[in-house]
KOLZATI-30045 format. One record per residue (C-alpha): residue number from 1; chain; x negated, y negated, z; residue in one letter. Coordinates in nm, 4 decimals, decimal comma, always signed. Example, Ala and Ser with C-alpha at 12.3 -4.5 7.8 and 13.67 -1.06 7.14 Angstrom:
BEGIN
[1 'A' [-1,2300 +0,4500 +0,7800] 'A']
[2 'A' [-1,3670 +0,1060 +0,7140] 'S']
! end
This chain:
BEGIN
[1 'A' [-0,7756 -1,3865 +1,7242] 'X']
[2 'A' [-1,1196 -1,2978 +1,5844] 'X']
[3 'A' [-1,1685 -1,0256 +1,3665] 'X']
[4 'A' [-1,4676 -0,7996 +1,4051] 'X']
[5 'A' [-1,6474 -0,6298 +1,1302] 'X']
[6 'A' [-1,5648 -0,2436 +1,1007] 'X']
[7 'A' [-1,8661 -0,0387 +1,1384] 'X']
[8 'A' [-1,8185 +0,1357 +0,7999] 'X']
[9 'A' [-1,7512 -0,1635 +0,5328] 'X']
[10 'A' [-1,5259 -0,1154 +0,2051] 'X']
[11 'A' [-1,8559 -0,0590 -0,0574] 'X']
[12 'A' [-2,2252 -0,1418 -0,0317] 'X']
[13 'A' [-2,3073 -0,5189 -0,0515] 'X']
[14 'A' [-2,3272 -0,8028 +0,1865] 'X']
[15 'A' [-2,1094 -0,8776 +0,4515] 'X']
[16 'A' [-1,9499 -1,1587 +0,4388] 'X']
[17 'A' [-1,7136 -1,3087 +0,6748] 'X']
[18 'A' [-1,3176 -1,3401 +0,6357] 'X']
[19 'A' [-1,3262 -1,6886 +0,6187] 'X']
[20 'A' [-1,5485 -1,6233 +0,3212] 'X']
[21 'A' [-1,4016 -1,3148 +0,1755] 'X']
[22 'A' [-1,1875 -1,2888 -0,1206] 'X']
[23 'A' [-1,0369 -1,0100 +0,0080] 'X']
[24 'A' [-0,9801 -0,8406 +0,3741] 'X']
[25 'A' [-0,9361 -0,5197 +0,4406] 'X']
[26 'A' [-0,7554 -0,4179 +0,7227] 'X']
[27 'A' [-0,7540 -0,0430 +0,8239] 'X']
[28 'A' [-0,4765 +0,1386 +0,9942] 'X']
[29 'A' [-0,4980 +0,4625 +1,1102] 'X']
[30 'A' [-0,1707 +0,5123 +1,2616] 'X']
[31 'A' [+0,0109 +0,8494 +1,2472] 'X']
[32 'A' [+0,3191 +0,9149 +1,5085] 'X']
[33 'A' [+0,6074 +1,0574 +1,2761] 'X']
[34 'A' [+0,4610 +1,2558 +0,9376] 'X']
[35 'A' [+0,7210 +1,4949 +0,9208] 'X']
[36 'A' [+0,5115 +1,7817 +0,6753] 'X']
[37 'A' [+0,1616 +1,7643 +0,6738] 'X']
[38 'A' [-0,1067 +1,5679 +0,8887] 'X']
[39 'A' [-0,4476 +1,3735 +0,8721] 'X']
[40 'A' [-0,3135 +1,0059 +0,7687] 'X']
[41 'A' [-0,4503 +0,8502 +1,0898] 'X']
[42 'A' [-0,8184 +1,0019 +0,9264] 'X']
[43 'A' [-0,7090 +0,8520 +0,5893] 'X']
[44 'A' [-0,8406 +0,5205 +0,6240] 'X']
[45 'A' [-1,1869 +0,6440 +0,7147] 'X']
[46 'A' [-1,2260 +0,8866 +0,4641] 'X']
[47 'A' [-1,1286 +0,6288 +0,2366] 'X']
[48 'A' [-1,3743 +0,3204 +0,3544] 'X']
[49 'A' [-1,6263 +0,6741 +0,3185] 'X']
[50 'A' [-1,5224 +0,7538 -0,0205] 'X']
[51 'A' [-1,5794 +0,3516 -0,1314] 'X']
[52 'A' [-1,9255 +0,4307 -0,0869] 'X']
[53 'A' [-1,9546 +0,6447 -0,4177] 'X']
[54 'A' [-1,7772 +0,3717 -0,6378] 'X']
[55 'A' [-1,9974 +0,1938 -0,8787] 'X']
[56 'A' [-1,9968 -0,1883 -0,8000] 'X']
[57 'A' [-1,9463 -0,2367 -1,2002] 'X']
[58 'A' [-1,5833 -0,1662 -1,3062] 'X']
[59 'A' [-1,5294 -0,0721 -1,6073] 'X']
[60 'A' [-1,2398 -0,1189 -1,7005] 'X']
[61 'A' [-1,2346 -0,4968 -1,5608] 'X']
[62 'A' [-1,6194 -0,5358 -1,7100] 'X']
[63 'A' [-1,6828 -0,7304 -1,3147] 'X']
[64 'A' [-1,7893 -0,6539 -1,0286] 'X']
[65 'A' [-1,5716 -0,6877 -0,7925] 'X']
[66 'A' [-1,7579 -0,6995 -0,4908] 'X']
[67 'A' [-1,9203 -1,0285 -0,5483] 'X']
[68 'A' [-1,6302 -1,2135 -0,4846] 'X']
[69 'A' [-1,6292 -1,1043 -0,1136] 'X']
[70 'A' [-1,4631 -0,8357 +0,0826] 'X']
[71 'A' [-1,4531 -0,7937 +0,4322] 'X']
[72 'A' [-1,3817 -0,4745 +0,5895] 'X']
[73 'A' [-1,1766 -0,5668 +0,9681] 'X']
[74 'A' [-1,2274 -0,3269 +1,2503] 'X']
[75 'A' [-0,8697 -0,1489 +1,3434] 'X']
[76 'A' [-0,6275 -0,2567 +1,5606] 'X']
[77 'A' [-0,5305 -0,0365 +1,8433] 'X']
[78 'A' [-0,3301 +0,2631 +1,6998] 'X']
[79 'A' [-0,2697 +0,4503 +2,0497] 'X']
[80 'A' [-0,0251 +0,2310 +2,1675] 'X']
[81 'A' [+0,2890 +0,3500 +2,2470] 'X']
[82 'A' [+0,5592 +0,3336 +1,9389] 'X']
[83 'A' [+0,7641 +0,0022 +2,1042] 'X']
[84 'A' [+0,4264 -0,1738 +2,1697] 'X']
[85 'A' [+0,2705 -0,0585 +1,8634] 'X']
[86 'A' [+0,4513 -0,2163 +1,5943] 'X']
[87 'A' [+0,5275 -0,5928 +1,7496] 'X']
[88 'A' [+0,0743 -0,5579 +1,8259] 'X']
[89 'A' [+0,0963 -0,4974 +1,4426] 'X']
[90 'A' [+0,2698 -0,7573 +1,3374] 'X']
[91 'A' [+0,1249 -0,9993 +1,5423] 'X']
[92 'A' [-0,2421 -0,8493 +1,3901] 'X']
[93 'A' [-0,1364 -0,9475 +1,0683] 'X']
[94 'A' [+0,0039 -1,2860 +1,1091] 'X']
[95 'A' [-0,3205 -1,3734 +1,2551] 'X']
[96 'A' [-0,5586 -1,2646 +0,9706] 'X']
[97 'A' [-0,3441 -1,4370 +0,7644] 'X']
[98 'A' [-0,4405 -1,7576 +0,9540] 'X']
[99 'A' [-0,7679 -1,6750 +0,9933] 'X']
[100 'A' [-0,8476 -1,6353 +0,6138] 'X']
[101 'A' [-0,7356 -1,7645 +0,2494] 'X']
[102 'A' [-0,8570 -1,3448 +0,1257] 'X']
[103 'A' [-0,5920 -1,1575 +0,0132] 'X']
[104 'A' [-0,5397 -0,8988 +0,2452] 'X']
[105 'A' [-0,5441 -0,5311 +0,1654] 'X']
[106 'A' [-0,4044 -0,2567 +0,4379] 'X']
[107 'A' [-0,4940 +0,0996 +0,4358] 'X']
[108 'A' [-0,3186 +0,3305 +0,6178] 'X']
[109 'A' [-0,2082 +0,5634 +0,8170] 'X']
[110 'A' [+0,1643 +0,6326 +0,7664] 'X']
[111 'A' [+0,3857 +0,4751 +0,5512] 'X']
[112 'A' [+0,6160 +0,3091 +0,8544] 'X']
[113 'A' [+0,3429 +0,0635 +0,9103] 'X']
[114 'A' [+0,4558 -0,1082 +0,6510] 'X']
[115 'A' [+0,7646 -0,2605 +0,8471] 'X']
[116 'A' [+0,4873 -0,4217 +1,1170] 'X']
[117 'A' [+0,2760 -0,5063 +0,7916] 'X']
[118 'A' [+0,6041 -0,7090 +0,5908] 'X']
[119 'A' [+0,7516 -0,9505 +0,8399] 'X']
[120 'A' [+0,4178 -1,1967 +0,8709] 'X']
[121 'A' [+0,4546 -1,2032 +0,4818] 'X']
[122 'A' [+0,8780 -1,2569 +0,4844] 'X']
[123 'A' [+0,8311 -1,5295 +0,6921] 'X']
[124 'A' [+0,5785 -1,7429 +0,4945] 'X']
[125 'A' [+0,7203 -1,6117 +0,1687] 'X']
[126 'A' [+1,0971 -1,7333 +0,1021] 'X']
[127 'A' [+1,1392 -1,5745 -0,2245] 'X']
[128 'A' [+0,9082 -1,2384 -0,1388] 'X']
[129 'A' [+0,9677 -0,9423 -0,3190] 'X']
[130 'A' [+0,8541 -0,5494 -0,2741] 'X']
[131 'A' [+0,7372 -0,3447 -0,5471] 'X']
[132 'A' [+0,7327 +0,0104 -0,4042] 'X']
[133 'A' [+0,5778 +0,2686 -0,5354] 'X']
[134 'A' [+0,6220 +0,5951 -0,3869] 'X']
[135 'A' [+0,7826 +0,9394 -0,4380] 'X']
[136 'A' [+1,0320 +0,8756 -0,1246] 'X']
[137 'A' [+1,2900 +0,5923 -0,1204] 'X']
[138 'A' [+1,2422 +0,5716 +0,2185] 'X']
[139 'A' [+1,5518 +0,3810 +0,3219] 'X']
[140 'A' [+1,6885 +0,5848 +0,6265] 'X']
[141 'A' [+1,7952 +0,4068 +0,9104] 'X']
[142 'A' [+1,6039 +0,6820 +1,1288] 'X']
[143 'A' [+1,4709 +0,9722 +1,1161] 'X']
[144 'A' [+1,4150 +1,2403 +1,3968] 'X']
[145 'A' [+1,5337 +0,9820 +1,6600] 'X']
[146 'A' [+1,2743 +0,6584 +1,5333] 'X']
[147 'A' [+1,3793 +0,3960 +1,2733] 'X']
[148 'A' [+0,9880 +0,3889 +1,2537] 'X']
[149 'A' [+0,9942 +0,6674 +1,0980] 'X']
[150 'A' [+0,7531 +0,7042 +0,7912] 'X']
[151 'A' [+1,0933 +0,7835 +0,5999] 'X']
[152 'A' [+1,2018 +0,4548 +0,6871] 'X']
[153 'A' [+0,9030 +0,2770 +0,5919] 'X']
[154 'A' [+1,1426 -0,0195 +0,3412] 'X']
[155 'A' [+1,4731 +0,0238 +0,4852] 'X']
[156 'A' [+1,4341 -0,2944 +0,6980] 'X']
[157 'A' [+1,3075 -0,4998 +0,4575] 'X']
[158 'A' [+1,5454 -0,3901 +0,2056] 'X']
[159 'A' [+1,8379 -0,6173 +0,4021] 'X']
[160 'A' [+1,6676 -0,9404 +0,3539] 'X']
[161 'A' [+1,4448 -0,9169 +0,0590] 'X']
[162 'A' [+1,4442 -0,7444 -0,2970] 'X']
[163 'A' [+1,2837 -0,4398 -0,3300] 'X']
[164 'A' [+1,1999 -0,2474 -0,6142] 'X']
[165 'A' [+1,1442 +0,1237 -0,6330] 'X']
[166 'A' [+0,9259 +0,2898 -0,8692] 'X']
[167 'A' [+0,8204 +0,6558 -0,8798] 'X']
[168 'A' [+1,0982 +0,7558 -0,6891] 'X']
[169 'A' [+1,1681 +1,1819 -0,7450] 'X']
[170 'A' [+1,3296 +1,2516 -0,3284] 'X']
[171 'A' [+1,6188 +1,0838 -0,1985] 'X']
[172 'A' [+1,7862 +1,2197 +0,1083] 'X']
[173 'A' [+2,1685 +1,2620 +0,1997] 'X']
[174 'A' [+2,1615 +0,9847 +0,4287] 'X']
[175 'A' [+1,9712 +0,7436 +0,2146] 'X']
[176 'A' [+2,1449 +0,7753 -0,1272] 'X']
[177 'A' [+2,3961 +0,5010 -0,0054] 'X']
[178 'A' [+2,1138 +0,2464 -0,0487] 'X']
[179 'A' [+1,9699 +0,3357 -0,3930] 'X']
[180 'A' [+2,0194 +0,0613 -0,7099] 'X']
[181 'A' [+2,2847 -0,1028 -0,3584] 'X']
[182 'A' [+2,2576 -0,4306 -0,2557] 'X']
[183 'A' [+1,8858 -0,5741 -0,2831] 'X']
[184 'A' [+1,7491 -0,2512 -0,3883] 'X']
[185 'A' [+1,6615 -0,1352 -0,7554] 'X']
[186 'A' [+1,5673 +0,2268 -0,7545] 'X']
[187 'A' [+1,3818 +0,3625 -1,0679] 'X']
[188 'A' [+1,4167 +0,7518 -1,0276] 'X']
[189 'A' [+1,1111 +0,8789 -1,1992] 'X']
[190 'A' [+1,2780 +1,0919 -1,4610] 'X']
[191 'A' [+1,4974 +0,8153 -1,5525] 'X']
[192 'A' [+1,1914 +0,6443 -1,6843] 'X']
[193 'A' [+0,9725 +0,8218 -1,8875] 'X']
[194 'A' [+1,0064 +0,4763 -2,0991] 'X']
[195 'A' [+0,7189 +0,3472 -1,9385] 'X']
[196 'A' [+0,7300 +0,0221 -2,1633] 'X']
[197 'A' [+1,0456 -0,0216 -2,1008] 'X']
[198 'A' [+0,9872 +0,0315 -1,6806] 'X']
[199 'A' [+0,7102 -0,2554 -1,7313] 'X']
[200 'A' [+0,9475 -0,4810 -1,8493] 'X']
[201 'A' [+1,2639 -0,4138 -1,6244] 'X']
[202 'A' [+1,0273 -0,3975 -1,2631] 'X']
[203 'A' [+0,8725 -0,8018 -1,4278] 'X']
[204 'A' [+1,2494 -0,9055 -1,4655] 'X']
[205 'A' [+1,3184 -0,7517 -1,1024] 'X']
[206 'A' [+1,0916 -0,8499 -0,8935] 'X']
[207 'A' [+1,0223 -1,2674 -0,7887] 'X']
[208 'A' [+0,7225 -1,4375 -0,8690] 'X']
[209 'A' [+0,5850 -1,3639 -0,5449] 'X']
[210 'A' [+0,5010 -1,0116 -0,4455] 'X']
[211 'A' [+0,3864 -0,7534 -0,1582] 'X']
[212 'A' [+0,2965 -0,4239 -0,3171] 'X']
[213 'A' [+0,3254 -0,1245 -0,1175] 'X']
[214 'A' [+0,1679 +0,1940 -0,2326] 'X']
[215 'A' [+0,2597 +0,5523 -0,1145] 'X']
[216 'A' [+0,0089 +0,7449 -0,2732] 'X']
[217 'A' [+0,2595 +1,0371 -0,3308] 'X']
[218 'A' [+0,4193 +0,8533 -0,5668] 'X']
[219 'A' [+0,0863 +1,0149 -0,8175] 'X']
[220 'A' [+0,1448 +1,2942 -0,9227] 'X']
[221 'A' [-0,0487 +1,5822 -0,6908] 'X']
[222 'A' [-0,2521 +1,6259 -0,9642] 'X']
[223 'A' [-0,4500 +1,2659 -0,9063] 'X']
[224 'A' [-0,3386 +1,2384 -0,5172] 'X']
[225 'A' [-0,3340 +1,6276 -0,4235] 'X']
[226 'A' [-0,4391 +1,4916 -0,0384] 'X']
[227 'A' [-0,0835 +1,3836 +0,1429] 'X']
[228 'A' [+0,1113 +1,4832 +0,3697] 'X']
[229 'A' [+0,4972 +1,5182 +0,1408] 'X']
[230 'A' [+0,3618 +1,5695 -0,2060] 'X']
[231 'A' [+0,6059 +1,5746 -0,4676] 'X']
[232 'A' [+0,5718 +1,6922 -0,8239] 'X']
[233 'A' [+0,6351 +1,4756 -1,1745] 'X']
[234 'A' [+0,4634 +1,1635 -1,0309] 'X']
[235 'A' [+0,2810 +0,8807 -1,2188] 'X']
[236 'A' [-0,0261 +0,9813 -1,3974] 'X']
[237 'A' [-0,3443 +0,7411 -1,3305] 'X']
[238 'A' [-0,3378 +0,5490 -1,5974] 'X']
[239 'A' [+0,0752 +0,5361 -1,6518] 'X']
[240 'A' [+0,0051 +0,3160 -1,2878] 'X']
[241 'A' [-0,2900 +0,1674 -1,3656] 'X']
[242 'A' [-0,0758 -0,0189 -1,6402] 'X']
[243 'A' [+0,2025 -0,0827 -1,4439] 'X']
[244 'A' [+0,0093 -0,2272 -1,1740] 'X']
[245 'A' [-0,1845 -0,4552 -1,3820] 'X']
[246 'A' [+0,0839 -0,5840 -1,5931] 'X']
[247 'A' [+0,2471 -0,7017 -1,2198] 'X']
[248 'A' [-0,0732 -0,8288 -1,1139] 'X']
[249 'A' [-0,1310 -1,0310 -1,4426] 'X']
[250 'A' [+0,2451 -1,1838 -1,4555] 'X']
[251 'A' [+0,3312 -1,2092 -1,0392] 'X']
[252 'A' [+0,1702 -1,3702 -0,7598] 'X']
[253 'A' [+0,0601 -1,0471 -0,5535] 'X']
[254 'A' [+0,0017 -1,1804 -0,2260] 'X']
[255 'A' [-0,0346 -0,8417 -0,0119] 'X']
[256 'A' [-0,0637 -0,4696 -0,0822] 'X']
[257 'A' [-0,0788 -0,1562 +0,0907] 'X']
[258 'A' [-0,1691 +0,1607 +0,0324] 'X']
[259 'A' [-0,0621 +0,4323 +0,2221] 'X']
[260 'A' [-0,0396 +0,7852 +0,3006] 'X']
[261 'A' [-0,4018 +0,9505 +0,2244] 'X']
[262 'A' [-0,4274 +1,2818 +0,4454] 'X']
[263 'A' [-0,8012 +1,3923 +0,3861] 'X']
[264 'A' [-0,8002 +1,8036 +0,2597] 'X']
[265 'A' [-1,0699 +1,9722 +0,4035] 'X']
[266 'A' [-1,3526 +2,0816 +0,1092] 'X']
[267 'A' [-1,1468 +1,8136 -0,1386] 'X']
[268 'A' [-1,2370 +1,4390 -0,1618] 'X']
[269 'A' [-1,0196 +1,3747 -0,4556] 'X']
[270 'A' [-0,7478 +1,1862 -0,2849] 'X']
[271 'A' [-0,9523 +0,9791 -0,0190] 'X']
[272 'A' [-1,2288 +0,8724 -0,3829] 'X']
[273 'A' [-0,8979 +0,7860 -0,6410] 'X']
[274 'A' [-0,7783 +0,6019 -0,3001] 'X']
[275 'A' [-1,0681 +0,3858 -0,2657] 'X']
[276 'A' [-1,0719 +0,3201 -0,6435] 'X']
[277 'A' [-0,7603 +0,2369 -0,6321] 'X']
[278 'A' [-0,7817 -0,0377 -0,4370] 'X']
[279 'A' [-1,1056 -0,1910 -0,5987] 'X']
[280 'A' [-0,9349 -0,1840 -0,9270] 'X']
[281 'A' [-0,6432 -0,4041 -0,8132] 'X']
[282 'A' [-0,8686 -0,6003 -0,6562] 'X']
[283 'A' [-1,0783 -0,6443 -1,0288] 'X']
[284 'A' [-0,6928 -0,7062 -1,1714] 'X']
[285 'A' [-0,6089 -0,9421 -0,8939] 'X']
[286 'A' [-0,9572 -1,1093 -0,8957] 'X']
[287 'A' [-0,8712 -1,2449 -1,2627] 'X']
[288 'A' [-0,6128 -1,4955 -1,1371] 'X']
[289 'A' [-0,8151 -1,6016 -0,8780] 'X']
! end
């Protein structure tokens, strides 16, 4: 499979190609389930939009970024019905990740791609955990009828792998049977206000090899007002920022997601934090490169 170039890359620069690229970028703009509010299937648009308005510099990392190489994909086909959808998916990822050495970042769209998005990595991963942060556990076995529901974004992967919830402030009736069970550590976000102390306990959970999945409702509204089940008492932007990079700096991150951005009309906030977001993991994962 050969990737095209999306029209509207991830920041100014050159383009270069995913062989080349340090990182790929594939957006997803799939949205069949949100249960509250709309928009994520215009999330990863707004976001490749907001890139634009990032300064190449970072300056927290003191690099930029972009020089390493990051290629922006064209999406896959997100109007596929639900049983075709998801196996297309899949299949879409295992082939970038033969087509390319970049690490690949996914923007959606609604959380439940992330059980297309997993598998490729499960499969050439043995020892693969999930750090997920998010304000939902999102372990129900279904949810109005689909078990690709957006609520049921982990519970799949959370029967073969480890997964390990941060942020976590909304658990439903019929997914409180699966929280801190079986492969699953849950970290209910009042429980730890000890954010030292969560640093330490997610490094001794997870493997050395990790996908990170980001909901961006698990920020508070305040950072991430823009999606579509907010939740208040989330993570602040630089309580994350920390957590993220002391994963990044200690595991080998070989996947992340973020997820979840529905654009508010006359607001930018979310669809800009979104975009630097995902350049500042890249600076993070960039210095074990």
């Amino acid at each position: 499979m050969r990737f095209k170039p999306a029209k509207r890359q991830f920041l100014f620069g050159e383009l270069p190609g995913p062989e080349a690229a340090a990182f790929a970028i594939l957006p997803v703009p799939y949205e069949r389930t949100v249960s509250y509010g709309k928009g994520t299937a215009k999330g990863p648009a707004a976001v490749l939009d907001a890139s634009y308005q990032l300064e190449l510099w970072d300056e927290e990392t003191k690099e930029e970024t972009l020089r390493r190489g990051i290629f922006t994909a064209a999406p896959p086909d997100c109007s596929l019905p639900e049983k075709k959808f998801f196996p297309y998916l899949e299949r879409t990822v295992d082939a970038l990740l033969d087509a390319t050495g970049a690490l690949p970042f996914f923007i959606g769209g609604e959380h439940s791609i992330t059980q297309a998005l997993l598998p490729p990595f499960m499969r050439r991963h043995k020892d693969l955990s999930i750090l997920h942060f998010d304000a939902h556990a999102d372990l129900r076995v279904s949810y109005h009828g689909s078990e690709r529901s957006h609520a049921c974004a982990v519970h799949p992967a959370s029967r073969t792998n480890r997964l390990v919830q941060v942020g976590i402030r909304s658990v439903g009736s019929d997914e409180k049977q699966f929280i801190g069970k079986g492969n699953v550590t849950t970290h209910l976000m009042h429980e730890c206000l000890d954010l030292k102390k969560l640093e330490r306990d997610v490094l001794r959970e997870l493997t050395d090899t990790v996908y990170l999945t980001i909901d961006v409702d698990g920020f508070d509204p305040a950072v991430m007002p823009g999606t579509g089940t907010p939740q208040p008492g989330g993570f602040q932007w630089y309580e994350a920022m920390r957590l993220f990079k002391t994963v990044c700096a200690a595991k080998t991150v070989v996947g992340v997601d973020v997820v979840e951005v529905a654009p508010v009309k006359g607001s930018n906030i979310t669809e800009l934090a979104a975009a630097k977001l995902i350049y500042r993991l890249m600076g993070y994962l960039a210095a074990g490169r």
